[in-house]
C-alpha positions in Angstrom: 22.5 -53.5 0.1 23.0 -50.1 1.4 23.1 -47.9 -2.0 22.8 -44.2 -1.6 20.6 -43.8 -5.3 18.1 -46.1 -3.6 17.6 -43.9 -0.6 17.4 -40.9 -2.9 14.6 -42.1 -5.3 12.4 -43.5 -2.1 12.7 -40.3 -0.4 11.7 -38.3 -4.4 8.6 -41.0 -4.6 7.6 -39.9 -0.9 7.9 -36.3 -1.4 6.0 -36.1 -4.8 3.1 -38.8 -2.8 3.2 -35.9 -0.2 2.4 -33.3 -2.4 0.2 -34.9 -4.6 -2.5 -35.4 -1.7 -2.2 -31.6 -0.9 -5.1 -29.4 -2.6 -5.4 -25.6 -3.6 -8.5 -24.3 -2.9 -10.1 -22.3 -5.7 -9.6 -19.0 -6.3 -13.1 -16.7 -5.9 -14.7 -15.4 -8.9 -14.7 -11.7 -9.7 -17.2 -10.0 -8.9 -18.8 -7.6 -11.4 -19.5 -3.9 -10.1 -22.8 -3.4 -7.9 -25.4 -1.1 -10.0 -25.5 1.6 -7.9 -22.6 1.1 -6.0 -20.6 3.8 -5.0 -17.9 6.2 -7.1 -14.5 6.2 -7.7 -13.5 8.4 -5.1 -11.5 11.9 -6.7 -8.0 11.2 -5.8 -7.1 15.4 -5.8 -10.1 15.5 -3.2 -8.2 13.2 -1.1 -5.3 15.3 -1.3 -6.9 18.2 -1.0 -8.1 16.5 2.8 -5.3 16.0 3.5 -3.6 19.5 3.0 -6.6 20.7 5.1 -6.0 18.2 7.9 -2.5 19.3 7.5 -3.9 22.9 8.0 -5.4 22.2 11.2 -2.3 21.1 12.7 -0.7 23.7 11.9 2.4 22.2 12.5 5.9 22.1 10.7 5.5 18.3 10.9 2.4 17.9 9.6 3.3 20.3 6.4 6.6 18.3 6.1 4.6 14.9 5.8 2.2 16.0 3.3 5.3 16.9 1.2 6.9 13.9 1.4 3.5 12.1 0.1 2.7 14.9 -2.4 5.9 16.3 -3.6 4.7 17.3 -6.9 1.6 18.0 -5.9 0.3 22.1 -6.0 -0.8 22.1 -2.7 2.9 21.4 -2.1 4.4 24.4 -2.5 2.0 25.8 0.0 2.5 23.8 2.4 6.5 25.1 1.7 5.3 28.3 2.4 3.5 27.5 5.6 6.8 26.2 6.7 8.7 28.8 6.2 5.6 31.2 7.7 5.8 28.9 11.0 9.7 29.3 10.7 10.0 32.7 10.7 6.9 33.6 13.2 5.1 35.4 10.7 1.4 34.1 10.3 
């Protein structure tokens, strides 16, 4: 006897068999701080490189990207005005 229900629970008993066998490995344990390990690093420092990298370039481009990661940043505003100093040809 061909009964669609039959079918249906032998292919639910197969796939919870299936997945039954699979394992999840463990997750790691955290690992406390090293003494002596190094800082946090000074996120405004990292900015700061980067509006000096940005410097170096000297390129609208380059001012235009650290905007767009820092637009409320200080360093923002000058690198505005560096735009508009490489715009209008005045150093």
């Amino acid at each position: 006897m061909n009964h669609p229900a039959v079918g249906l629970t032998m292919m639910v008993v197969l796939t919870v068999s299936a997945c039954a066998a699979v394992t999840v490995p463990e997750a790691e344990p955290h690992q406390p701080a090293q003494v002596g390990a190094a800082p946090a690093r000074d996120g405004d420092a990292a900015v700061r490189e980067e509006f000096e990298r940005a410097e170096r370039a000297g390129t609208i481009a380059a001012y235009q990207l650290f905007i767009a990661r820092h637009p409320r940043h200080e360093l923002a505003q000058q690198a505005r005005d560096r735009i508009d100093r490489i715009q209008t040809g005045s150093r």
